[in-house]
TORROMAR-489133 format. One record per residue (C-alpha): residue in three letters; x, y, z. Coordinates in steps of 0.001 Angstrom, whole numbers, plus 524288, in hexadecimal, padded with zeros to 5 digits. Layout:
REM TORROMAR-489133
res ALA; u X; v Y; w Z $
...
This chain:
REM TORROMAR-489133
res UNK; u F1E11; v 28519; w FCB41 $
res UNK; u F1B63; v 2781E; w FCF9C $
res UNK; u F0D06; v 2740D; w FCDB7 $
res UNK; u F048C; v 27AA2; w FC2C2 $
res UNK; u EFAB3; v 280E3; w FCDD9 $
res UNK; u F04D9; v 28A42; w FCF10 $
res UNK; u F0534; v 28E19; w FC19D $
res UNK; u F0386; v 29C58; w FC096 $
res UNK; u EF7BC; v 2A248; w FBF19 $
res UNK; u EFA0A; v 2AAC6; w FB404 $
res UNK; u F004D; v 29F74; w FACCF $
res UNK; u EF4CE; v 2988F; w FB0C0 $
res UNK; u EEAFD; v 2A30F; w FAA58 $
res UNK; u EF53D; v 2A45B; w F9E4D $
res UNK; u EF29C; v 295BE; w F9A5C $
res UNK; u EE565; v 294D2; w F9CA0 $
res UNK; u EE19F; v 2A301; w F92C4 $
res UNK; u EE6E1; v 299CC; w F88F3 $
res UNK; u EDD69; v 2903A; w F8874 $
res UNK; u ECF85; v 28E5C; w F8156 $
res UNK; u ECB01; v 28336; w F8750 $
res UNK; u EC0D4; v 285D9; w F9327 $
res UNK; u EC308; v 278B8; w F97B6 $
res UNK; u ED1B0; v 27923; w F990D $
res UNK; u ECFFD; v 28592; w FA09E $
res UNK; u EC8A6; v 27E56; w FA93E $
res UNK; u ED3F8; v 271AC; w FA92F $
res UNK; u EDDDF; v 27BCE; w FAE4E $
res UNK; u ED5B6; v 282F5; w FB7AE $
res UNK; u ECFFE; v 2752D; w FBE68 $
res UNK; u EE0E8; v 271BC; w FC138 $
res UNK; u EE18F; v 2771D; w FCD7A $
res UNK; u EDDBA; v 282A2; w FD695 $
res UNK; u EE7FD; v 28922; w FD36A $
res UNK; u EE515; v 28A19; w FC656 $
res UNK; u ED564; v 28CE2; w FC733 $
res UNK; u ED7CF; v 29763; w FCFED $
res UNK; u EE085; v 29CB6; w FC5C9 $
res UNK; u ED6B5; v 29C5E; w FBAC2 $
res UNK; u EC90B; v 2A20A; w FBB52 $
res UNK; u EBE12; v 2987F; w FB793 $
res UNK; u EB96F; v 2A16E; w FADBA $
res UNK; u EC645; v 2A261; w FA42F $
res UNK; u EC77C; v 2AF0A; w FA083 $
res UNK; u ED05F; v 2AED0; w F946A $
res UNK; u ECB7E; v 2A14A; w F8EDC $
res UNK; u EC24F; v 2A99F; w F843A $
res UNK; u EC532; v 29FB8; w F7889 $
res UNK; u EBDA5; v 29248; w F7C23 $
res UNK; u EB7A9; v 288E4; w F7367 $
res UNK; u EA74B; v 28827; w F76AB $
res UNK; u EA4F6; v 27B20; w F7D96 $
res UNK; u E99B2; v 272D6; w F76E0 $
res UNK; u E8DB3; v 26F70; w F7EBA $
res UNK; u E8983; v 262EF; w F7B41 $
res UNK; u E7B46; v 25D02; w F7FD7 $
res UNK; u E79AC; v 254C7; w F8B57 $
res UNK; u E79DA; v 24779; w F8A5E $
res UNK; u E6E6E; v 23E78; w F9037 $
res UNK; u E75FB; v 234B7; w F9961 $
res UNK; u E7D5E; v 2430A; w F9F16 $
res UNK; u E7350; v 24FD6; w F9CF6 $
res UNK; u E7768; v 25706; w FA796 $
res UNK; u E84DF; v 25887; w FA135 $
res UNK; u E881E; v 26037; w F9376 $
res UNK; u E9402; v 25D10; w F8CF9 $
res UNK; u E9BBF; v 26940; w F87A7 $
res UNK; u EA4DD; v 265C8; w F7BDC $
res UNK; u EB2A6; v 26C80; w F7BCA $
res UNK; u EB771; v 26F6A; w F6D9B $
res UNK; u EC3F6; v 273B8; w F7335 $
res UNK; u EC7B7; v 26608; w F7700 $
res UNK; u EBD37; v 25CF4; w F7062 $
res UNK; u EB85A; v 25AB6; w F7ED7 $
res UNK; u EAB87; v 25982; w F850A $
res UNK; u EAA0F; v 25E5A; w F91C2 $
res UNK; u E9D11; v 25B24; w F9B35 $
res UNK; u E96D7; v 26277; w FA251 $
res UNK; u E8AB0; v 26366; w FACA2 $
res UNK; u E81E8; v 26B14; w FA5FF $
res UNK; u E72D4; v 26681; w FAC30 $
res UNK; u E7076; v 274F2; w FA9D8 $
res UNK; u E6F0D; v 27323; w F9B39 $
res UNK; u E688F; v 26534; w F9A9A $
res UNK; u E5C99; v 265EA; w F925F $
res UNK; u E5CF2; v 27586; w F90F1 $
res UNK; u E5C94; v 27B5F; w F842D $
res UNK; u E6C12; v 28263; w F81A0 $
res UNK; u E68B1; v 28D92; w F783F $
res UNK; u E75DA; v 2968B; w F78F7 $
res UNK; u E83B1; v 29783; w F7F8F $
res UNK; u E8AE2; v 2A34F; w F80FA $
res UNK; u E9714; v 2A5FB; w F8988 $
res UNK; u E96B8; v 29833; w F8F4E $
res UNK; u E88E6; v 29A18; w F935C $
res UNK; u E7C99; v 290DA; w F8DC9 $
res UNK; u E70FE; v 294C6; w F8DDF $
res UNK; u E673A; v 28BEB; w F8FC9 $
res UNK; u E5788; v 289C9; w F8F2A $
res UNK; u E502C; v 282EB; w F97C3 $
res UNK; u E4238; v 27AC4; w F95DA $
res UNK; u E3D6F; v 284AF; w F9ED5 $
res UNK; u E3E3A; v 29405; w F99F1 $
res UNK; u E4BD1; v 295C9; w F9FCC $
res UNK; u E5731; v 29982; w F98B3 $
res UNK; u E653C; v 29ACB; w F9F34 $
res UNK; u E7350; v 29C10; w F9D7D $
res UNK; u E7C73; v 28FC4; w F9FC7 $
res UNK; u E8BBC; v 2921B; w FA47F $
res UNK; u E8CE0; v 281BD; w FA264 $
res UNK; u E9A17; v 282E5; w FA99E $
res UNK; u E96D1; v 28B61; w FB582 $
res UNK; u E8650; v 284E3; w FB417 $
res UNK; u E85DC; v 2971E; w FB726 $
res UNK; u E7667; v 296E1; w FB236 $
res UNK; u E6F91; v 2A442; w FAF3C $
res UNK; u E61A3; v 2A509; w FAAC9 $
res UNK; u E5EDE; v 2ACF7; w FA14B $
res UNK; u E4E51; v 2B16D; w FA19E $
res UNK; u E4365; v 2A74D; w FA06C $
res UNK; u E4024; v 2A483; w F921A $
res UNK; u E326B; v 2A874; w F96E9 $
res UNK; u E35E0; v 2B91E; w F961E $
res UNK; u E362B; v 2B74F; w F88B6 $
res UNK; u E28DD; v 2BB83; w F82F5 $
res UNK; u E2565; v 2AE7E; w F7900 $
res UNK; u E2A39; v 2A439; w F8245 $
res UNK; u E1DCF; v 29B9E; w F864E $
res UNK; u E1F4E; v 29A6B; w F9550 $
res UNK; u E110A; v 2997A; w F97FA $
res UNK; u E0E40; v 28F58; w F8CD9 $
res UNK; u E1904; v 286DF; w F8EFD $
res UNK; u E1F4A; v 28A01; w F9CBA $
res UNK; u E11CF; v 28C9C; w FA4CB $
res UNK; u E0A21; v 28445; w F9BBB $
res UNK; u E0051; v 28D39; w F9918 $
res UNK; u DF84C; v 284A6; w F8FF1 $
res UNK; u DF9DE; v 27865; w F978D $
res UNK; u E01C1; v 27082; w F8E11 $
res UNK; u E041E; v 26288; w F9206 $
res UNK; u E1208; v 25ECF; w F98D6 $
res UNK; u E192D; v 25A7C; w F89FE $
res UNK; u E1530; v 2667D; w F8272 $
res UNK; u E1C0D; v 26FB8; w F8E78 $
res UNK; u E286F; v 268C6; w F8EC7 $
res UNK; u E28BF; v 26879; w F7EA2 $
res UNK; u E2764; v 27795; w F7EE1 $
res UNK; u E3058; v 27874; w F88EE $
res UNK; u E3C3B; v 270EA; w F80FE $
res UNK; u E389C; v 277BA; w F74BD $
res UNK; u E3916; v 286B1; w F7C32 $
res UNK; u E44BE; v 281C3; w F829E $
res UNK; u E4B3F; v 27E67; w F75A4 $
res UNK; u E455A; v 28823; w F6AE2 $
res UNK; u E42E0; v 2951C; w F7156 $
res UNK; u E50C6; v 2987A; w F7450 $
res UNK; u E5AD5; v 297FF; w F6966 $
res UNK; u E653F; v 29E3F; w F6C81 $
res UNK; u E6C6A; v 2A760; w F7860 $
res UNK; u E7862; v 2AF3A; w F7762 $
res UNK; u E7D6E; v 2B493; w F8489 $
res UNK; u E853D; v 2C1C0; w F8398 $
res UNK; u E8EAC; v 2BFC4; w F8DA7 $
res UNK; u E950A; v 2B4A8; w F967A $
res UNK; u E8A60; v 2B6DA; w FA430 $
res UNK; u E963C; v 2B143; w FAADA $
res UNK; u E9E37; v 2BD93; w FA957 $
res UNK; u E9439; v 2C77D; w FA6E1 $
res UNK; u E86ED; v 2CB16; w FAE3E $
res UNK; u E8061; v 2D28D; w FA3A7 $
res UNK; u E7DA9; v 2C930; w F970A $
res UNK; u E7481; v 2C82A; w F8D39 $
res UNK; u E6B4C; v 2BC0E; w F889E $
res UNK; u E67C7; v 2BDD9; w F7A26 $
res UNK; u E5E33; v 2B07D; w F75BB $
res UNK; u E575F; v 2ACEA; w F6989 $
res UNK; u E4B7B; v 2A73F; w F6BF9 $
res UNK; u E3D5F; v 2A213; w F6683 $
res UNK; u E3822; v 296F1; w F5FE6 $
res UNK; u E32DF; v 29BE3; w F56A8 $
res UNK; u E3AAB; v 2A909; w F5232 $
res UNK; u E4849; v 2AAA7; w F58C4 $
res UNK; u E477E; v 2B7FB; w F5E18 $
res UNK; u E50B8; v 2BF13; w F68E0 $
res UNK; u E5195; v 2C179; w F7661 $
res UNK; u E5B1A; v 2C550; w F8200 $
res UNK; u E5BC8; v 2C6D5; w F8F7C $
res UNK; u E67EF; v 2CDEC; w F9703 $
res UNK; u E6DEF; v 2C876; w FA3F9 $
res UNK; u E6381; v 2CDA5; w FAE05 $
res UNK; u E57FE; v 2CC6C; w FA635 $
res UNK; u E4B96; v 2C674; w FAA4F $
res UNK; u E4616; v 2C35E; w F9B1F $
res UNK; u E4A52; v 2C36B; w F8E58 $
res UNK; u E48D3; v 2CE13; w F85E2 $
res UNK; u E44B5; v 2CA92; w F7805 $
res UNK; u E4958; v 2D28E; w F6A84 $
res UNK; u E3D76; v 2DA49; w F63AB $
res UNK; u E39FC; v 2CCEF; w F5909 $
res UNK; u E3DEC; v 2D349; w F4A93 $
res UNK; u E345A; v 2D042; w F4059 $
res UNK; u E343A; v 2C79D; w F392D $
res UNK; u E3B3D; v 2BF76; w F461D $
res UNK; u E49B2; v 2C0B4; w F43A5 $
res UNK; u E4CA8; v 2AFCD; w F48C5 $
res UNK; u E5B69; v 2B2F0; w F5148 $
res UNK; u E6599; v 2A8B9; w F5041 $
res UNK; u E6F74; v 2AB92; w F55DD $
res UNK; u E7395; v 2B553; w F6072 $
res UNK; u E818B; v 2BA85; w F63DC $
res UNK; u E87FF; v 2C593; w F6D75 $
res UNK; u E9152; v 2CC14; w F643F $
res UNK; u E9A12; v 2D889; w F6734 $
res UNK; u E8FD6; v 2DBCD; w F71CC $
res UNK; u E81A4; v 2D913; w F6C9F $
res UNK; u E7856; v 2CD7C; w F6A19 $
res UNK; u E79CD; v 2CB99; w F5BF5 $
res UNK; u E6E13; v 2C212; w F5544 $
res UNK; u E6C79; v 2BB97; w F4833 $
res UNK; u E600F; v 2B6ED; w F431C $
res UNK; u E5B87; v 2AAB4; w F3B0B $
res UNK; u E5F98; v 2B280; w F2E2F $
res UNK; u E6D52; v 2B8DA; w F32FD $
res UNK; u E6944; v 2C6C3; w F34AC $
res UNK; u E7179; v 2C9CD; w F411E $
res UNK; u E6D3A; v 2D4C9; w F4B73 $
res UNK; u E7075; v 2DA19; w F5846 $
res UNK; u E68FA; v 2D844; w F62DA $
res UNK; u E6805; v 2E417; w F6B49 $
res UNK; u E6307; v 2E1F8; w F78C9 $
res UNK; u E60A1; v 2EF96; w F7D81 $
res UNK; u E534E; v 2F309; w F82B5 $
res UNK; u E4BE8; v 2F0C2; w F77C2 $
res UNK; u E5413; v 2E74B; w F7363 $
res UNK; u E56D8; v 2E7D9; w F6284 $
res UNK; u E5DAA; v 2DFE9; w F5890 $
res UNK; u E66FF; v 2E89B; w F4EDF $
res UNK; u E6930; v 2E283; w F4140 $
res UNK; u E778B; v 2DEA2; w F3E7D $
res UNK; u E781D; v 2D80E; w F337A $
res UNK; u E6FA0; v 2CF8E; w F28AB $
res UNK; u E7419; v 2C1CD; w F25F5 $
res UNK; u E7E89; v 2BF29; w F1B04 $
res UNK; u E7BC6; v 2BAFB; w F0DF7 $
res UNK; u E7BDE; v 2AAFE; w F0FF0 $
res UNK; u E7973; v 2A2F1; w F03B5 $
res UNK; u E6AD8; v 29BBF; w F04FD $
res UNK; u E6E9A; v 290F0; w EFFBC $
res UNK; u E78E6; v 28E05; w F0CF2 $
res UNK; u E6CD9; v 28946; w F14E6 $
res UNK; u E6579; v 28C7C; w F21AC $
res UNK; u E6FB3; v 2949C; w F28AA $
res UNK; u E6D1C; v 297CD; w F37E8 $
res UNK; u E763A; v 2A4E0; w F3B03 $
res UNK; u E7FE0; v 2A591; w F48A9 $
res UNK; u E8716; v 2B167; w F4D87 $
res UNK; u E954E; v 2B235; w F514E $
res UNK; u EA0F6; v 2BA09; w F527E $
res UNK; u EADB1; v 2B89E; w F4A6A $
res UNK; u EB922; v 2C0D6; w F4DF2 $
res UNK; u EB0F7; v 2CA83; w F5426 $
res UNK; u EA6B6; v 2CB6A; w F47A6 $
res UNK; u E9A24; v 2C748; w F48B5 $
res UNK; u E98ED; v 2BAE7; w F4032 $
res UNK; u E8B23; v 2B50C; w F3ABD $
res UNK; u E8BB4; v 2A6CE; w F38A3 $
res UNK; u E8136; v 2A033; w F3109 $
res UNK; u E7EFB; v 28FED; w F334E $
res UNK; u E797A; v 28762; w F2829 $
res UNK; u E7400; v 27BA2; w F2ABC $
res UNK; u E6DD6; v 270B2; w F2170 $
res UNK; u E610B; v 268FE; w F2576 $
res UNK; u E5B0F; v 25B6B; w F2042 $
res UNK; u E67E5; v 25686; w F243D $
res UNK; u E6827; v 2494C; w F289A $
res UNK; u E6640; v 2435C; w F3730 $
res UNK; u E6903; v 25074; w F3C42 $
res UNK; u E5FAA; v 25862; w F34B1 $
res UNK; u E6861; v 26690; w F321F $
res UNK; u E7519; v 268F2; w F3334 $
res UNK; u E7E35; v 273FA; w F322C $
res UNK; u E88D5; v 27464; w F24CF $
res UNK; u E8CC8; v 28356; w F24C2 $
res UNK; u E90A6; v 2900C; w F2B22 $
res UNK; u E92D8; v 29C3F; w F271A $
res UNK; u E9739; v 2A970; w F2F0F $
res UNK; u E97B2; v 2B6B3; w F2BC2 $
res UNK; u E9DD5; v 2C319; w F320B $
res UNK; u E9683; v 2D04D; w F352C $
res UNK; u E9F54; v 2DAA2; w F2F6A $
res UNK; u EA3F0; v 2E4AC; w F3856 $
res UNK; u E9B60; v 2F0F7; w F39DF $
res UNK; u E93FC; v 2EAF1; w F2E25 $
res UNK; u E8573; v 2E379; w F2CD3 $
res UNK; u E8B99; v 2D988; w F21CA $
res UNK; u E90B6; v 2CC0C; w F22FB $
res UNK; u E9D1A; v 2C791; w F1D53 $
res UNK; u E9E6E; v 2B7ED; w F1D5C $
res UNK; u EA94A; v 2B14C; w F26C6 $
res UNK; u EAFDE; v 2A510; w F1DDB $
res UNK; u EBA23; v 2A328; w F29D4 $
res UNK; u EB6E0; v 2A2E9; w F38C9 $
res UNK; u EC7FA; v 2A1FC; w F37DC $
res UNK; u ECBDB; v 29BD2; w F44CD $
res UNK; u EBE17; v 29C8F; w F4BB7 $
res UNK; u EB62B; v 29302; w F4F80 $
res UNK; u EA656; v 29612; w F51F2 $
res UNK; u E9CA6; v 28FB1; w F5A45 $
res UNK; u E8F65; v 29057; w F55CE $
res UNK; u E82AA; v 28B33; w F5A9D $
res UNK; u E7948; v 28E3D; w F6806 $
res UNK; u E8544; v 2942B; w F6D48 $
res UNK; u E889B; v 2A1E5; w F6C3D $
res UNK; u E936E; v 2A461; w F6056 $
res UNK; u EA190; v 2A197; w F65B2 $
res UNK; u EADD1; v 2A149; w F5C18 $
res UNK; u EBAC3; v 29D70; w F6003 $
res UNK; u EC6D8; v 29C30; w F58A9 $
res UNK; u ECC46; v 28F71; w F553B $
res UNK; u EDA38; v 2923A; w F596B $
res UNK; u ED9A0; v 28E37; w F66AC $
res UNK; u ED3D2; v 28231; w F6590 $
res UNK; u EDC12; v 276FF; w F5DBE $
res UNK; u ECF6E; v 26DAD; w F5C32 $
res UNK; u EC709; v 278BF; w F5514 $
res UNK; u EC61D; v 27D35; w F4841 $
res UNK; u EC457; v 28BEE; w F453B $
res UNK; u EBAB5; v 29222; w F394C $
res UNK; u EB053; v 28950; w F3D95 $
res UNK; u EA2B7; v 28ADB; w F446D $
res UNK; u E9FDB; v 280E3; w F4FE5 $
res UNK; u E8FD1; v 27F03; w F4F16 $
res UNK; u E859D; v 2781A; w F582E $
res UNK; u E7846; v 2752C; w F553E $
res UNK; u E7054; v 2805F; w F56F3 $
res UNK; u E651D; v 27D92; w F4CD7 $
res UNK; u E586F; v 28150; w F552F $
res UNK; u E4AD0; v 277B6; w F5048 $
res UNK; u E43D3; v 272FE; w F5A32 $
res UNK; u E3957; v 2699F; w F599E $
res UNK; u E325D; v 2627E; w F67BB $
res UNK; u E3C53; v 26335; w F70A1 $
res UNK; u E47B5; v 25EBE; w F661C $
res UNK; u E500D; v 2681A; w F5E83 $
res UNK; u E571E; v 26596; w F54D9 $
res UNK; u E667A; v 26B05; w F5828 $
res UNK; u E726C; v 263FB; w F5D1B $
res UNK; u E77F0; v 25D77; w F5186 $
res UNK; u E7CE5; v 2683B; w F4742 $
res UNK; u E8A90; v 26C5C; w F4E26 $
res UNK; u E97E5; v 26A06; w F4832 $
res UNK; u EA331; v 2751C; w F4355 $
res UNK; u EA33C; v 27B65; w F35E2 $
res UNK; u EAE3C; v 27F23; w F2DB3 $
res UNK; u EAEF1; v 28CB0; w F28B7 $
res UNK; u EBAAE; v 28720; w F20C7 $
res UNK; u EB5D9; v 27AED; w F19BF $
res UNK; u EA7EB; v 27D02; w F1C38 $
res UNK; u EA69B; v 270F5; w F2450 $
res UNK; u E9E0D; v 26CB3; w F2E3E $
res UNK; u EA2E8; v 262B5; w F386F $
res UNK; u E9C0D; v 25E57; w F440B $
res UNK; u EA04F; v 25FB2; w F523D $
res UNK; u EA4D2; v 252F5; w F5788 $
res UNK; u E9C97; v 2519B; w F63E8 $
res UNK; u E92D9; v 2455D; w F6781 $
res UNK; u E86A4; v 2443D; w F6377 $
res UNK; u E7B75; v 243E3; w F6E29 $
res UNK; u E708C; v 23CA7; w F704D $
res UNK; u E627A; v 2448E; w F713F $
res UNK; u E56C8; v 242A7; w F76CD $
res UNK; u E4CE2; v 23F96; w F6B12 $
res UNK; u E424B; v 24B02; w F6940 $
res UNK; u E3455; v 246CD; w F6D9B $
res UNK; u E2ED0; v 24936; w F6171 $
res UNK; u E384A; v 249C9; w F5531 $
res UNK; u E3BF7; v 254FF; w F4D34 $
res UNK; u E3589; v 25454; w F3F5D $
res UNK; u E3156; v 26290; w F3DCE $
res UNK; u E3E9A; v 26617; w F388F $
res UNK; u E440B; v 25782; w F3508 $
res UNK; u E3BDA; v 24D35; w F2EC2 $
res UNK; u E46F2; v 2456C; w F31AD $
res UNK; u E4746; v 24661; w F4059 $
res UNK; u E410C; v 23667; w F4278 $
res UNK; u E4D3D; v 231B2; w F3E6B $
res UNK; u E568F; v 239D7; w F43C3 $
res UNK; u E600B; v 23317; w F4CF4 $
res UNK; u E5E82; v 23B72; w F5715 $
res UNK; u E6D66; v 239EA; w F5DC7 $
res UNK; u E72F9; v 24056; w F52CB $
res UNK; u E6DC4; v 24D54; w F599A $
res UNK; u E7398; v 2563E; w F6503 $
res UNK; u E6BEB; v 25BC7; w F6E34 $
res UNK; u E6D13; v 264A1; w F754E $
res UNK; u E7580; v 26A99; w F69E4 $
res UNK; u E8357; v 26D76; w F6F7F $
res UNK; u E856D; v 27CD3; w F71B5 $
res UNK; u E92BB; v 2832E; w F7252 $
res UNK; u E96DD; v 2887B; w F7ED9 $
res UNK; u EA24D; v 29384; w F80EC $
res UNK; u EA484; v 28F30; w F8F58 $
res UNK; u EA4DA; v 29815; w F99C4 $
res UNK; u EA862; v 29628; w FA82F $
């Protein structure tokens, strides 16, 4: 053999199911025509990657979105004009999805810029199209585009996307959503509008959603966990009730994963009055569902697994592919949801905890500069005059499984 195009192509193949890293995939396949003939663009047997980071855009670049590679301690840019200014409120499968000033709501491939709308915010029954979209009332210019950025940011809070669109035609769209009370609501591949979940009473306030062994699977604001049936009418079937946490822990907000194929409960705590930054997160915890069982049973080791928690959808990986990771910790983002004029107050609170020592160490990315809110935040912080506003990150950085 006398020049590597000529390397065999199921040598070729062999060395490339070895790797983890997406972006050394993509180093091999780019050496020659030979070679990315030989490989498909969509890997098939690179199933254990690291999540990229999406980071916000920065002012003197906005049409571009850096993506931060834990694998290699790398950031990677990329065009991305499609999410400038749009409201990110889930990932799943490599896919954002992302909210728009106006009542559309779409999926993101931020590799392939694939884009599939998902039905207008305006099929679901509380949304205020004619007040705020058709001006019904005649509000003056400001008071529109105010609504606008607050619907844009508050009335989604999270999607969860049952399958990769890329490799399947029939998916489902599960969203919590409302400003007020976070209730339920789904739409499958073809539909034309969402299709809300009967309210419970009192109104249950979802979390977190996941698609686990098959279903939707929600939690609410107190940990009760349920599945979410979609069939025609659509039902939620109780799971589980929350485990006993001690009070005295603090405000806990509860996440769903998976952990060696159980279903895992993971609650957050975060402290508030804290200083410059206002709250910030000190604690996890993470229980198991017991098989064929409605109890809890608490996790002290996630072993050799790292999890990603935030706006994404769940992922865990195991540590011992990647030499610059630590395993039996979570990796968090800022996903803490108060929103006040058109500023919310995310972005700072993400770092790695330490299911062995208990620590809590931040991520070491840059800081980026915001745009000041028009009118400050003092509902929740009397302190907000004197913040130093640079401290913050916004758009808060989302983790991203990518996906060709």
């Amino acid at each position: 053999m006398s020049r590597w195009s000529d390397l065999p192509r199921e040598l070729l193949q062999l060395i490339t199911q070895k790797q983890t890293n997406y972006v050394d995939y993509l180093r091999v396949r780019i050496v020659c025509k030979t070679w990315r003939s030989a490989l498909p663009k969509k890997p098939h047997d690179l199933l254990c990657q690291l999540p990229w980071l999406l980071l916000p855009y920065e002012n003197d670049s906005p049409s571009h979105r850096g993506f931060y590679n834990l694998a290699d301690g790398k950031t990677y840019r990329l065009e991305l004009p499609e999410a400038y200014e749009k409201r990110c409120c889930g990932s799943s499968h490599g896919w954002l999805v992302v909210v728009e000033e106006s009542p559309t709501i779409f999926l993101l491939n931020p590799l392939t810029k694939a884009r599939i709308e998902r039905p207008s915010l305006s099929t679901f029954p509380n949304f205020p199209t004619q007040v705020v979209f058709q001006n019904s009332r005649n509000l003056p210019p400001s008071s529109i585009m105010s609504s606008k950025l607050r619907l844009r940011e508050s009335f989604i809070r999270k999607v969860r996307v049952s399958a990769d669109p890329s490799l399947v035609s029939n998916f489902m769209v599960m969203a919590i959503y409302g400003t007020k009370n976070e209730s339920l609501a789904f739409c499958a591949s073809g539909d034309l509008a969402w299709t809300i979940i009967k309210e419970t009473s009192p109104p249950a306030n979802y979390k977190d959603i996941m698609f686990y062994a098959g279903n939707f699977y929600v939690v609410d604001k107190i940990g009760i966990v349920s599945i979410c049936k979609t069939d025609k009418p659509p039902s939620l079937i109780h799971v589980a009730d929350p485990p006993h946490v001690p009070p005295e822990i603090g405000y806990k907000q509860w996440y769903l994963a998976s952990l060696n194929e159980h279903l895992l409960l993971v609650g957050r705590f975060r402290k508030y009055n804290v200083p410059v930054y206002g709250y910030e997160t000190f604690r996890f915890v993470a229980y198991k569902l017991e098989t064929g069982e409605s109890k809890w049973s608490e996790v002290e080791s996630l072993e050799d697994k790292m999890l990603f928690l935030g706006w994404n959808c769940s992922h865990s990986v195991s540590a011992l592919d990647f030499k610059k990771c630590k395993g039996d910790c979570i990796y968090f983002t800022d996903d803490n949801f108060l929103v006040c004029s058109d500023f919310k107050w995310e972005g700072h609170d993400f770092g790695i905890f330490d299911f062995h020592d208990g620590s809590v160490r931040r991520l070491g990315l840059p800081l980026y500069r915001i745009k000041q809110p028009r009118s400050p935040c003092i509902f929740f912080h009397q302190e907000s005059l004197k913040r130093n506003w640079s401290l913050f990150v916004l758009p808060p950085p989302v983790w991203l499984t990518i996906s060709p």
